[in-house]
C-alpha positions as CSV (number, residue, x, y, z in Angstrom):
1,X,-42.6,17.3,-34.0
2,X,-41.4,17.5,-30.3
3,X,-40.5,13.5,-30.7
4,X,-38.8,13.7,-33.9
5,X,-36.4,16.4,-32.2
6,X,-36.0,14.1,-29.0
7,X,-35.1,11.2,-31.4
8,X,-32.4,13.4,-33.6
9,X,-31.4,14.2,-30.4
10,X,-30.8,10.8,-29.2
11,X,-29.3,9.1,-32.4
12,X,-27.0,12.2,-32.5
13,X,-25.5,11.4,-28.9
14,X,-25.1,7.5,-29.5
15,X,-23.8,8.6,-33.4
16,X,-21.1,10.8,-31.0
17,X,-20.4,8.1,-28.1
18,X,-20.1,5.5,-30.8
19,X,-16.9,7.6,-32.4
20,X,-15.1,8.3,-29.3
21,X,-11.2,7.3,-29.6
22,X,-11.1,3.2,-29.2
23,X,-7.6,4.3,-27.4
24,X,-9.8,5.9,-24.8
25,X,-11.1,2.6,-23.9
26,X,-10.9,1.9,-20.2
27,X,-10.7,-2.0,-20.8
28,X,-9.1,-4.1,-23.5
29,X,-8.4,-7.3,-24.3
30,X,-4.3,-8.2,-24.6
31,X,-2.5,-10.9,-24.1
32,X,-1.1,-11.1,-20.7
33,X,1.4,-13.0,-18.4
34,X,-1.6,-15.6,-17.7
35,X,-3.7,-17.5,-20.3
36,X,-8.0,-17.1,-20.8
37,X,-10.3,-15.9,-19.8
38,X,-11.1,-12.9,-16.7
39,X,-7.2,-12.9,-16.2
40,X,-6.6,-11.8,-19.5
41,X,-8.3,-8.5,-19.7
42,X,-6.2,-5.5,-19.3
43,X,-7.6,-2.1,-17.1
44,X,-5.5,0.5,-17.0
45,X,-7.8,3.0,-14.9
46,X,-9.3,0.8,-12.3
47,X,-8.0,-1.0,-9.2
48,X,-6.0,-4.2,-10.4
49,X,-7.8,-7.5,-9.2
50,X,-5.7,-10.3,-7.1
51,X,-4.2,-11.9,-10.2
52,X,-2.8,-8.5,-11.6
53,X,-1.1,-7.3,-8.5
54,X,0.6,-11.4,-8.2
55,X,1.8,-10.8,-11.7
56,X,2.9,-7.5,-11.0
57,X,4.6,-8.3,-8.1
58,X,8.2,-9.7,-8.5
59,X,8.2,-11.3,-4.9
60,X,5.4,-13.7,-6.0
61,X,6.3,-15.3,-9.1
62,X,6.6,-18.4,-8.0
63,X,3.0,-18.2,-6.5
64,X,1.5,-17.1,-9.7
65,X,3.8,-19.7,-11.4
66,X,1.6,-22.4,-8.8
67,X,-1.2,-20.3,-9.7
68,X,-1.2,-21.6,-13.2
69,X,0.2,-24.7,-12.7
70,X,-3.2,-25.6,-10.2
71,X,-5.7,-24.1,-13.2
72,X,-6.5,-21.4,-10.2
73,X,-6.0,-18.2,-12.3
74,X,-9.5,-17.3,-13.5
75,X,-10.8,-18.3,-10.3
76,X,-8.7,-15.3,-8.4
77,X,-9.4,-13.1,-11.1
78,X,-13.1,-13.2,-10.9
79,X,-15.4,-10.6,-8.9
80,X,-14.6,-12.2,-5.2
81,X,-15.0,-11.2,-3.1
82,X,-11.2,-13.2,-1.6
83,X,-8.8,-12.5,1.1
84,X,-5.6,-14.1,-0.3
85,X,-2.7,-14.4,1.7
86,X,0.0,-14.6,-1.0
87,X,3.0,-16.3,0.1
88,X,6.8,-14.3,-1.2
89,X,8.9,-16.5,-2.9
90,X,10.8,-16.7,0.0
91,X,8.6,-17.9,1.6
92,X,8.1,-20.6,-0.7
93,X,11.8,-20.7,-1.0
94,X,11.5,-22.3,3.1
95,X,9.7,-25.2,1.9
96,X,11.8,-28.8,1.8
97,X,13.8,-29.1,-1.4
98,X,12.0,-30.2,-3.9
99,X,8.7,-30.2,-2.7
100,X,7.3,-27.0,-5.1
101,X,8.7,-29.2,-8.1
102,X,6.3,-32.1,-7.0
103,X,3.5,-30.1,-6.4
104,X,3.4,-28.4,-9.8
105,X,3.2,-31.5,-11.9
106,X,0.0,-32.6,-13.1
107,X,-1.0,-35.7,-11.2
108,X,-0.4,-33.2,-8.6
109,X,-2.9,-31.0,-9.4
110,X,-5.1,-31.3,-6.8
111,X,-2.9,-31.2,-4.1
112,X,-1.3,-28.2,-5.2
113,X,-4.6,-26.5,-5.6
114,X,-6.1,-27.2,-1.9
115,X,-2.7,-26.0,-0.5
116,X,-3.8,-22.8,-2.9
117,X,-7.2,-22.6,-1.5
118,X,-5.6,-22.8,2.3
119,X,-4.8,-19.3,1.4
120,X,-8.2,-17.8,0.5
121,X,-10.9,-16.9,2.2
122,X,-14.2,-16.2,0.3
123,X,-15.0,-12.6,1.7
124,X,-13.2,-10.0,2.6
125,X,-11.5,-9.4,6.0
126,X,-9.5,-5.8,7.2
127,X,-7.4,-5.6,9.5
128,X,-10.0,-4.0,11.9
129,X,-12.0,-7.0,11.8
130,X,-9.1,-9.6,13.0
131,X,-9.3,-10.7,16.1
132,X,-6.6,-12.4,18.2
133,X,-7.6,-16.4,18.0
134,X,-9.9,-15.9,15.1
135,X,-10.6,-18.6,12.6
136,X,-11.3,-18.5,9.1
137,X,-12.7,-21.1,6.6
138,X,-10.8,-21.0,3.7
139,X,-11.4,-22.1,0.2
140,X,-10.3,-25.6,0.8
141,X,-13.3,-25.6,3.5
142,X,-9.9,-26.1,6.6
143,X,-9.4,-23.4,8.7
144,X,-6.6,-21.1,9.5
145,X,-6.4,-19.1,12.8
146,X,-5.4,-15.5,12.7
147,X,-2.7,-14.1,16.0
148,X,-2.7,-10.4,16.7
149,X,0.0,-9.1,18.9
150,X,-0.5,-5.0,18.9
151,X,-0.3,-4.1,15.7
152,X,1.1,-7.1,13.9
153,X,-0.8,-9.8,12.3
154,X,0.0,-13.5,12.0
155,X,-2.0,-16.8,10.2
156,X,-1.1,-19.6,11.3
157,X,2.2,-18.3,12.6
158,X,3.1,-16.4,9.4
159,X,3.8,-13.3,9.3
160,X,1.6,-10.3,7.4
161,X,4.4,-8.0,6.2
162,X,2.0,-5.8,3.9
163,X,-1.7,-5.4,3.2
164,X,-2.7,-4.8,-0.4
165,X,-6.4,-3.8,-1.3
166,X,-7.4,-5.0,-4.5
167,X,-10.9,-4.5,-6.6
168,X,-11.7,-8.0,-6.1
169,X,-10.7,-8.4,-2.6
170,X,-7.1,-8.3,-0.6
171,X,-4.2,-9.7,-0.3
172,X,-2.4,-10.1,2.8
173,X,1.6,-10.6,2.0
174,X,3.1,-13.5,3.9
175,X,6.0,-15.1,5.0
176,X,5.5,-19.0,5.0
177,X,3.6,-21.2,2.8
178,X,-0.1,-22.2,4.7
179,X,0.2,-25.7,4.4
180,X,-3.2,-27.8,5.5
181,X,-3.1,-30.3,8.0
């Protein structure tokens, strides 16, 4: 008898859980700014992963707009975790004219994702870990040597204006475009 009470029980809280408000939903699936897969789903009440902070961010379309021209969305969007140091569009603005139109066609695919993966590290590094002279390997398996000068940051001589946790990782905002040698 004790059993059958503990199984009423039971069915009665997965009956109750099961008619919660679907609006109540932490996660859903919607279309968003980028196409398939991880980038696509929306969270409202966590912390917004790389991807969703670039496509939030009006200083880095044009890196999200590389982003998805390089097939590198999902991979950003996934668990990490990455430090990404996400070039403005300023930044990208300093490049030679007409070199972001190149990179972004399709036999150009490649090259524009290694110059992508110059900026990501696999792991996650605060600013309390950087060291003056450190190097990382990125992504693209080249590495990039962090400066510190008191309290300001550099990579490769560009700039880190802001530091933005993220759930998979952080980004580190930049002024120039890494480009590998």
């Amino acid at each position: 008898m004790k059993s059958k009470a503990i199984l009423l029980l039971l069915i009665s809280a997965v009956m109750m859980a099961c008619n919660q408000n679907p609006q109540s939903a932490a996660t859903s699936v919607t279309s968003a700014p980028v196409d398939g897969g991880q980038a696509t789903v929306q969270d409202d009440v966590s912390q917004q992963n790389i991807v969703q902070v670039a496509v939030g961010s009006a200083n880095h379309s044009t890196l999200v707009a590389a982003l998805k021209a390089a097939e590198y969305v999902d991979a950003l969007a996934n668990a990490g975790p990455f430090t990404v140091f996400a070039p403005t569009n300023d930044a990208f603005d300093q490049l030679p004219p007409g070199t972001l139109d190149d990179l972004v066609k399709p036999e150009n695919q490649s090259k524009l994702r290694d110059i992508l993966e110059y900026h990501v590290y696999i792991g996650v590094i605060r600013e309390n870990m950087m060291r003056d002279g450190m190097k990382l390997n990125e992504a693209n398996t080249k590495n990039v040597t962090l400066g510190k000068n008191g309290d300001d940051f550099t990579v490769n001589g560009a700039n880190i204006v802001a530091t933005v946790p993220c759930s998979n990782g952080v980004i580190y905002v930049i002024d120039k475009v890494l480009i590998p040698e």
